[in-house]
C-alpha positions in Angstrom: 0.0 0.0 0.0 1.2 3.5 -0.6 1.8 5.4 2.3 -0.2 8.4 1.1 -3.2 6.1 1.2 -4.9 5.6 4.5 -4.9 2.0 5.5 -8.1 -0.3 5.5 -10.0 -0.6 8.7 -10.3 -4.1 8.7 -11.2 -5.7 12.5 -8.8 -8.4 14.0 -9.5 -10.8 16.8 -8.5 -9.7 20.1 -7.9 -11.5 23.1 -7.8 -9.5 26.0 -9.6 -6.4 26.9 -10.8 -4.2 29.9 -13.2 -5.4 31.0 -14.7 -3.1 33.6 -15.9 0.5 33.7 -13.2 1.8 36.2 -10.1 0.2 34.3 -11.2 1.7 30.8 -11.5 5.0 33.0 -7.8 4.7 33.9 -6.5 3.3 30.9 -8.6 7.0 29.3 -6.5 9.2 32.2 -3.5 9.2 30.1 -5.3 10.8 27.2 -7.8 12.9 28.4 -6.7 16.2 28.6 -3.0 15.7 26.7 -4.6 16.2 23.4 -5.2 19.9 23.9 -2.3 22.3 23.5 -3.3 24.6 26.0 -4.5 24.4 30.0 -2.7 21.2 30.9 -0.1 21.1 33.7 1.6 18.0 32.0 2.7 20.7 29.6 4.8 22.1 31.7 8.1 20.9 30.7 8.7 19.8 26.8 12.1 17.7 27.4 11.4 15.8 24.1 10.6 19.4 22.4 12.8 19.5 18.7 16.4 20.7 19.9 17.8 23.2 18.4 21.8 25.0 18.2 22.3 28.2 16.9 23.3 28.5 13.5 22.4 24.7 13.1 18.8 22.9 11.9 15.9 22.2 14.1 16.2 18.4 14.5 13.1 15.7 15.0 13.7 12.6 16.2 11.8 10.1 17.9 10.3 11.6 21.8 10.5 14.8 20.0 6.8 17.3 20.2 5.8 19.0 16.9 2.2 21.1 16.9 -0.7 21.0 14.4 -2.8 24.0 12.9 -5.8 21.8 14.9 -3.8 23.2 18.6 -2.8 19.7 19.7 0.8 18.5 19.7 1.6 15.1 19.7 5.2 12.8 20.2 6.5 11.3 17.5 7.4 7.8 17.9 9.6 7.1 15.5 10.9 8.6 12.3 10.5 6.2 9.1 11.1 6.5 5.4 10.4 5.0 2.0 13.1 5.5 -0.6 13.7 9.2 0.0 10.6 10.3 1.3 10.8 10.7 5.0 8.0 10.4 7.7 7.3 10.7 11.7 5.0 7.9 13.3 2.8 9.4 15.6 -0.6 8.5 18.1 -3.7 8.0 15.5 -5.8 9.7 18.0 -3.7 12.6 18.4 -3.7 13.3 14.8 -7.2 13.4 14.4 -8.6 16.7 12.8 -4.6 17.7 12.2 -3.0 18.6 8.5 -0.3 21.0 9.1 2.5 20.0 11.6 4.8 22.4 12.9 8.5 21.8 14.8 7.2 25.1 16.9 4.4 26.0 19.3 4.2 29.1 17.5 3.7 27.6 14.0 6.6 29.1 12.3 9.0 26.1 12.0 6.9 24.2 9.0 7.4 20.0 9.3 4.8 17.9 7.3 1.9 17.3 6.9 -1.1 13.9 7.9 -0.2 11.1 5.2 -2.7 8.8 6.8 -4.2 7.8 10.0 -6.5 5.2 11.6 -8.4 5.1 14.8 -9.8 3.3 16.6 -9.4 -0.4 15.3 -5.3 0.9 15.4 -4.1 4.1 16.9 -1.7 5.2 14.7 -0.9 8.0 11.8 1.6 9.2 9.4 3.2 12.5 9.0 5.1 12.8 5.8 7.9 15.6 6.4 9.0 18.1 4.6 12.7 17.9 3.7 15.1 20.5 2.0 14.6 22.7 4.8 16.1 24.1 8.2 14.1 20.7 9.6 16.2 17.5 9.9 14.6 14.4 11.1 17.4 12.0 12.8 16.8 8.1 12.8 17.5 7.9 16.5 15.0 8.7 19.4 15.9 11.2 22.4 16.8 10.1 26.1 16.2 13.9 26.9 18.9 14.5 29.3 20.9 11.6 28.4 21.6 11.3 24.7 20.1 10.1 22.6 19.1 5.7 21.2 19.8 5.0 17.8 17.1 2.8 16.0 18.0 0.5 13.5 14.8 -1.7 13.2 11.8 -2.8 14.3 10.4 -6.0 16.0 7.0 -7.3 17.5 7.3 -7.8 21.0 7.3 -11.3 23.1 6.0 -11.5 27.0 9.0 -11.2 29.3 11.2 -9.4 26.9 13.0 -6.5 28.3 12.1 -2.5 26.7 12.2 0.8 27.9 10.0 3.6 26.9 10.3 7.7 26.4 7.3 10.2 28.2 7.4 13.4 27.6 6.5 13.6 31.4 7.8 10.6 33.1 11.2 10.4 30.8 13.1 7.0 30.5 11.6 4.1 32.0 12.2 0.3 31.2 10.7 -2.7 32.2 9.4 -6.0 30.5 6.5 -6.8 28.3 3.5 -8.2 30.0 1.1 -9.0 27.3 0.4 -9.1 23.7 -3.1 -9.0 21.9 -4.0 -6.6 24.1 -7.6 -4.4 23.4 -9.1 -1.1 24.5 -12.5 -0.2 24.6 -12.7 3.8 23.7 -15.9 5.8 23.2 -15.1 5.9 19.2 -15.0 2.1 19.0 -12.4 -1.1 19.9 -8.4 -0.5 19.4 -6.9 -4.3 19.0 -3.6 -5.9 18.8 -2.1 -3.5 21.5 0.6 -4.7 23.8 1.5 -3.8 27.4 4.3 -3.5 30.0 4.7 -3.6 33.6 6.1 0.5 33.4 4.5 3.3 35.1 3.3 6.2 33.0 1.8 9.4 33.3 -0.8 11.9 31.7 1.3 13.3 28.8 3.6 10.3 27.9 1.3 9.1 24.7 3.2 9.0 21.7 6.3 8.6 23.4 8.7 5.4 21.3 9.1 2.1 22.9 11.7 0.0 22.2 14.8 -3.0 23.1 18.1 -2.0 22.8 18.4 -0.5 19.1 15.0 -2.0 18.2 11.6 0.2 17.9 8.7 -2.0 19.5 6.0 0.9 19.6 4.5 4.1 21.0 2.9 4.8 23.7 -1.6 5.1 23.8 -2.6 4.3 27.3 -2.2 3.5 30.7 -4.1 1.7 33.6 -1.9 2.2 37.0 1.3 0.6 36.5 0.6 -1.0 32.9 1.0 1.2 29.6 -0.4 -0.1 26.4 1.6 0.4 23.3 0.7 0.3 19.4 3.0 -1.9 18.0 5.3 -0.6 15.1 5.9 -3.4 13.0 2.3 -3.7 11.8 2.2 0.4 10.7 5.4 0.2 9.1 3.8 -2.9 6.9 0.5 -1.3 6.1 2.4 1.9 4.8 5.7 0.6 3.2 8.2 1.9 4.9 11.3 1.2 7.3 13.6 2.7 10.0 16.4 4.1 9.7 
C-alpha cells in the first residue's frame, strides 16, 4: 500500500480487553486532557521538544513534540522513510482533525503534513515531512537529558522481553513486556492488537517510542496504573511501506 493512502480498517480478533468500567476509566487518564495544547499542567516541561543550536537545523527525532494548525501537539514515535521520502509515526488519535504539523508551538518552523491515520481499530498515523529545509529528522530517538538511542529496526514484542520507553512527562523508564493482543474499549470504538508493560506512566507520555536495545517496539496510547499499552510498530510500518532508519 502507498503510504499516502490511508490504511483499511479491517477488525482483528482480540484477546484481551478491559473489562470493567473503572479500568477503561484509567487506561482514558493518560489521554484525556494531553490532546489539547493549552491548560494542561503535563505541559509544563517539553524535554522531548525538537532541539535546536544556533546557526544549526531544528532536528526531530523520535520523543521529540511538533504542533498541528488543529492546537494539539503530539510525540513522534519514531521517524521512518520509504526510498527518500521521509516520515514521523505518531498517536492516531492525536492526529485526528490535524494537517499541518509544525517543529514550533508558534507555527513558524513548518514540518509535514497527515499522510494517513487510523483510529480506533489501530491508533496510529503518518506524518510525511518536509525535507530541504532548516528541519532535519534524525533516525535515532531522544533520552532527553541523556543522549540520545539509535534505532536500527523494528520487532514485534514477546511476554517477558525486556524494553524501555520515552514520556514526555515521566522520561526514561524500562521494564518488560507483559502481554500481547491486548484491546481497549474507547468511546469511538475497539483498538486491538495492543501490547502492554509492567512500566508506570503518566498523563502526557502518549506517543512517546518504545523499544529494546536498538529495536523500535512501539508508541505509547494508554495507561491503567502501573501498565502502559503500546501500538506496535511493526504492523504500521507494513501497512504503509516503509522502514527505520
Amino acid at each position: 500500500m502507498s503510504p499516502h493512502t490511508h490504511p483499511h480498517r479491517t477488525e482483528r480478533p482480540f484477546r484481551r480487553a478491559f473489562r470493567t468500567a473503572a479500568s477503561a476509566v484509567a487506561a482514558l487518564t493518560l489521554l484525556l486532557g494531553w490532546f489539547t495544547a493549552t491548560g494542561s499542567a503535563a505541559y509544563a516541561q517539553d524535554t522531548g521538544a525538537p532541539s535546536t543550536t544556533t546557526g544549526k537545523a531544528v532536528e526531530v527525532r523520535g520523543g521529540s513534540v511538533i504542533y498541528s494548525n488543529a492546537g494539539t501537539r503530539c510525540t513522534v514515535g519514531f521517524n521512518a522513510r520509504s526510498g527518500a521520502t521521509y516520515y514521523g509515526l505518531v498517536s492516531g488519535r492525536c492526529a485526528q482533525g490535524a494537517t499541518n504539523w509544525y517543529a514550533d508551538a508558534t507555527l513558524n518552523v513548518f514540518v509535514g503534513t497527515t499522510a494517513g491515520s487510523s483510529f480506533p481499530v489501530n491508533d496510529y498515523a503518518l506524518i510525511r515531512y518536509t525535507t530541504g529545509t532548516a528541519v532535519t529528522f534524525p533516525g535515532e530517538v531522544t533520552l532527553g537529558g541523556s543522549g540520545v538511542q539509535d534505532i536500527t529496526g523494528a520487532a514485534n514484542p514477546s511476554v517477558g522481553q525486556s524494553l524501555c520507553h520515552v514520556g514526555r512527562t515521566t522520561g526514561v523508564r524500562c521494564g518488560t513486556v507483559t502481554a500481547v493482543n491486548v484491546a481497549i474499549n474507547y468511546p469511538e470504538g475497539v483498538v486491538s492488537g495492543l501490547f502492554s508493560s509492567n512500566i508506570c506512566s503518566e498523563p502526557g507520555d502518549v506517543g512517546g517510542p518504545a523499544f529494546s536495545g536498538g529495536t523500535a517496539l512501539g508508541i505509547i496510547v494508554a495507561s491503567s496504573g502501573c501498565s502502559t499499552f503500546y501500538q506496535p510498530v511493526v504492523e504500521w510500518l507494513a501497512v504503509y511501506g516503509l522502514s527505520l532508519y
